[in-house]
N, CA, C and O of each residue as an XYZ file, in Angstrom:
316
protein
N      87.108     96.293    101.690
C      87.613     96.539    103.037
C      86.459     97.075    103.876
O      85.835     98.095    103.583
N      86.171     96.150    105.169
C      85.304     96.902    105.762
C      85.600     98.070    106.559
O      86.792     98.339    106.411
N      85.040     98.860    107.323
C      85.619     99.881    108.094
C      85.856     99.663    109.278
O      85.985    100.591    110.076
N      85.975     98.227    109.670
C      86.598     98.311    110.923
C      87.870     97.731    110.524
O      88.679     97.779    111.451
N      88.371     97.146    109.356
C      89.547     97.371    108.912
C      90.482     98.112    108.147
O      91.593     97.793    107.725
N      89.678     99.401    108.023
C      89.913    100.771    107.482
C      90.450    101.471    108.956
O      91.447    102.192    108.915
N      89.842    101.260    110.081
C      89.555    101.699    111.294
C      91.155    101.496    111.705
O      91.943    102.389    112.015
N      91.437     99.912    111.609
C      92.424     99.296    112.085
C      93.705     99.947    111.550
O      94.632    100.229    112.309
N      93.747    100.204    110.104
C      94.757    100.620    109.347
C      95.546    101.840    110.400
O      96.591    101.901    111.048
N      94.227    102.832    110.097
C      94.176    104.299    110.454
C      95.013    104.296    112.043
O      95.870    105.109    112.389
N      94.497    103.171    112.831
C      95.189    103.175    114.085
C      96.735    102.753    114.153
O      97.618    103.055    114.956
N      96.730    102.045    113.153
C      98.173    101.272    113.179
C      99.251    102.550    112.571
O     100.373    102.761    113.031
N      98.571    103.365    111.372
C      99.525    104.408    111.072
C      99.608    105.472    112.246
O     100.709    105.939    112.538
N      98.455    105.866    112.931
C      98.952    106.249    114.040
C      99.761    106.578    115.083
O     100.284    107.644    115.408
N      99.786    105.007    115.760
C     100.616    104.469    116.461
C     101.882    104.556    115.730
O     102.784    104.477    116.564
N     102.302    104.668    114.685
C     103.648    104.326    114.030
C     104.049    105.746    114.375
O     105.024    106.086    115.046
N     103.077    106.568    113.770
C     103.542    108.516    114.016
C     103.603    108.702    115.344
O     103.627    109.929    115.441
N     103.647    108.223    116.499
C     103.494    108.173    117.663
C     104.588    107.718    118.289
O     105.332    108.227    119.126
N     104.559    106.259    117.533
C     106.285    106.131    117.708
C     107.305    107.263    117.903
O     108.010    107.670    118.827
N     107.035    107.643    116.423
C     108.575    108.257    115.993
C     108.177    109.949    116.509
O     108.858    110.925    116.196
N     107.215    109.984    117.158
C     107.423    111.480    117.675
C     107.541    111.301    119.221
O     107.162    112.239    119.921
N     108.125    109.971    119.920
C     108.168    109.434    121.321
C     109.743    110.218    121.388
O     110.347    110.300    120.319
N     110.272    110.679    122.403
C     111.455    111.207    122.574
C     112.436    109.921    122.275
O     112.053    108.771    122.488
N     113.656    110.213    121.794
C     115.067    109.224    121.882
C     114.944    109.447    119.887
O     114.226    110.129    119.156
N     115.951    108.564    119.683
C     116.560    108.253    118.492
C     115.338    107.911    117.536
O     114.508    107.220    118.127
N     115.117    108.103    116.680
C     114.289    107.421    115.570
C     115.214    107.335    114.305
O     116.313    107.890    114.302
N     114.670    106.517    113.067
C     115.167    106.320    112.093
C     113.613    106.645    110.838
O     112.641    105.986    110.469
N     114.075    107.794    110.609
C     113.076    108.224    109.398
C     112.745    107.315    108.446
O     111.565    106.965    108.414
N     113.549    106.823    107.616
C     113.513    105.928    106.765
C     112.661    104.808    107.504
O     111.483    104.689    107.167
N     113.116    104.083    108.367
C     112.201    102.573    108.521
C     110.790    102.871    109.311
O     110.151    101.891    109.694
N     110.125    104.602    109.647
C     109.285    104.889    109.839
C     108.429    105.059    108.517
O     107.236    104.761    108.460
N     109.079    105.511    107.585
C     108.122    105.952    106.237
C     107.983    105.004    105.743
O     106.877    104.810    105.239
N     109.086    103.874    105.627
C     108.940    102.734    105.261
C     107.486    101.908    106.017
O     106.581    101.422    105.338
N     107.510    101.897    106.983
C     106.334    100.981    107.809
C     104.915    102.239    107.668
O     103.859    101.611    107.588
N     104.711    103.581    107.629
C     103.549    103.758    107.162
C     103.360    103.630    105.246
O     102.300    103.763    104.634
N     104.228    103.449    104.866
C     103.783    103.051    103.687
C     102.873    101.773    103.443
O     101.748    101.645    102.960
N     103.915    100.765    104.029
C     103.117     99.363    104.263
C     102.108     99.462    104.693
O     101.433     98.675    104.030
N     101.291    100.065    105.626
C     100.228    100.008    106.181
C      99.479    101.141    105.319
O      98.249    101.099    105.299
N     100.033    101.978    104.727
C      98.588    102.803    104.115
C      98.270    103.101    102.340
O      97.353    103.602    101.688
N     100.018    102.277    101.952
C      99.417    102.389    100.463
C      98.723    100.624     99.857
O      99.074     99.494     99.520
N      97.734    101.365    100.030
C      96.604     99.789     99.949
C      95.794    100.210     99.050
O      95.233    101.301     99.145
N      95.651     99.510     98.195
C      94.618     99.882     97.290
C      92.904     99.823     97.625
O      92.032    100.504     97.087
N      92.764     98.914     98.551
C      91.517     98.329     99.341
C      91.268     99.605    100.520
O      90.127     99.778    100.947
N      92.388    100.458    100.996
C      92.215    101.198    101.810
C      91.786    102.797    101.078
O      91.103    103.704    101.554
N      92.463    102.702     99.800
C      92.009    104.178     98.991
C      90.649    103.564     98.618
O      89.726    104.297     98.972
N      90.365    102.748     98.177
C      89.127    102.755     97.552
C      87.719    103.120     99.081
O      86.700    103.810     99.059
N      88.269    102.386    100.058
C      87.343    102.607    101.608
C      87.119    104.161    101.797
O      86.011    104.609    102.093
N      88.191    104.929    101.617
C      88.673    106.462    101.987
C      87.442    107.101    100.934
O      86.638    108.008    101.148
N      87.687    106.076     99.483
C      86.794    107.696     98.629
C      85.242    107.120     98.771
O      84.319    107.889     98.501
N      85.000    105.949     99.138
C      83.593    105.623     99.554
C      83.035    106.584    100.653
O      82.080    107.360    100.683
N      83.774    106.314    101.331
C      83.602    107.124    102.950
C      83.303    108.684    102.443
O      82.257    109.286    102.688
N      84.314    109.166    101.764
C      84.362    110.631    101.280
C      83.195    111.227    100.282
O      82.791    112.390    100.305
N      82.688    110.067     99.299
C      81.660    109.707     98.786
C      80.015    109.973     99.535
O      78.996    110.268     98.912
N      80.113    109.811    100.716
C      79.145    109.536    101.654
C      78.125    108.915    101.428
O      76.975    109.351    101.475
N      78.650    107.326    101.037
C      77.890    106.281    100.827
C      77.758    105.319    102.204
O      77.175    104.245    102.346
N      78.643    106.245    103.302
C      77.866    105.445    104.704
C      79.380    104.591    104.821
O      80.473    104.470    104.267
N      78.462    104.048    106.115
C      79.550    103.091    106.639
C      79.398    101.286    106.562
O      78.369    100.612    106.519
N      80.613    100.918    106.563
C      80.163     99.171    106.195
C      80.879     98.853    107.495
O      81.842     99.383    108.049
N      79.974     97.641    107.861
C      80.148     96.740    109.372
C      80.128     95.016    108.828
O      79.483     94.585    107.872
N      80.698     94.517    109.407
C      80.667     93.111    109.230
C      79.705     92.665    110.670
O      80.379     92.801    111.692
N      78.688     92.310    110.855
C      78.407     91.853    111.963
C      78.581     90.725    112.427
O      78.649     89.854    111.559
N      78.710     90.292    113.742
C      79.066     88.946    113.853
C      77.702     88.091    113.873
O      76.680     88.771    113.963
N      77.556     86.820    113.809
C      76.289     85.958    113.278
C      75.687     85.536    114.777
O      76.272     84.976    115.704
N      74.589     85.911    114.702
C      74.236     85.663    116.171
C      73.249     84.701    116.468
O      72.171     84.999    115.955
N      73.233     83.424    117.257
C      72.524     82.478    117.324
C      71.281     82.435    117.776
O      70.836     83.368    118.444
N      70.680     81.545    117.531
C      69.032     81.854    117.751
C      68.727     81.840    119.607
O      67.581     81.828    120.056
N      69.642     81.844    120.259
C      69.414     81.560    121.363
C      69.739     83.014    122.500
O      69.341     83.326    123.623
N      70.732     83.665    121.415
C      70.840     85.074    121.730
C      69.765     86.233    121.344
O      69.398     86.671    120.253
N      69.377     86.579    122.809
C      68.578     87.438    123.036
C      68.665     89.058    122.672
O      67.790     89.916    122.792
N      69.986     89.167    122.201
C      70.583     90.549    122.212
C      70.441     91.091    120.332
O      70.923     90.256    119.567
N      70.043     91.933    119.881
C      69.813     92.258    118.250
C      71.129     93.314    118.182
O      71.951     93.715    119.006
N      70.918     93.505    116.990
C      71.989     94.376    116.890
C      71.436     95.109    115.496
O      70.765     94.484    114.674
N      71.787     96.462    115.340
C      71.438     97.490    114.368
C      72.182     98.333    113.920
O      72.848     98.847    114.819
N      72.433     98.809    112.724
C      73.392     99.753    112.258
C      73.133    100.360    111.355
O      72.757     99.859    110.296
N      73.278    101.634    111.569
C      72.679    102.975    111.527
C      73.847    103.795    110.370
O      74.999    104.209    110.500
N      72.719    103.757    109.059
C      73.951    104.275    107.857
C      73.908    105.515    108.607
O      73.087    106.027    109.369
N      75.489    105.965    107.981
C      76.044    107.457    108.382
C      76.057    108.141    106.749
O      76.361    107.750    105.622
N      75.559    109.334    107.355
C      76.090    110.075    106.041
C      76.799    111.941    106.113
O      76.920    112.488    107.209
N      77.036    112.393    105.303
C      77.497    113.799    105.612
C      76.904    114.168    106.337
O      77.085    115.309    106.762
């Protein structure tokens, strides 16, 4: 899992807790239910103890053609 789909996860459980703390009616159950889906991932624990690990961050970059003038660089993170 890269971390911008670690990134993605993290936002989507978010938004779900966001939901259900929005004023009106909620239903507990089909909230725990939907952050489960989104965060018991096995691809997402393993991202979490890398990260925690402080083996840095992973990027997918996009492939850039020889005609593009623009570079791009990425800068390991660590503790």
């Amino acid at each position: 899992m890269t971390d911008q789909e670690l990134l993605i996860s993290l936002r989507k459980a978010s938004r779900i807790i966001g939901e259900y703390l929005e004023p009106g009616p909620h239903d507990a159950e089909q909230t725990l239910s939907r952050l489960i889906a989104v965060l018991d991932n096995q691809d997402l624990a393993l991202a979490l103890d890398r990260l925690e690990k402080g083996h840095g961050l992973r990027f997918e970059l996009p492939q850039l053609s020889a005609h593009c003038p623009h570079s791009l660089s990425v800068r390991r993170m660590s503790k």
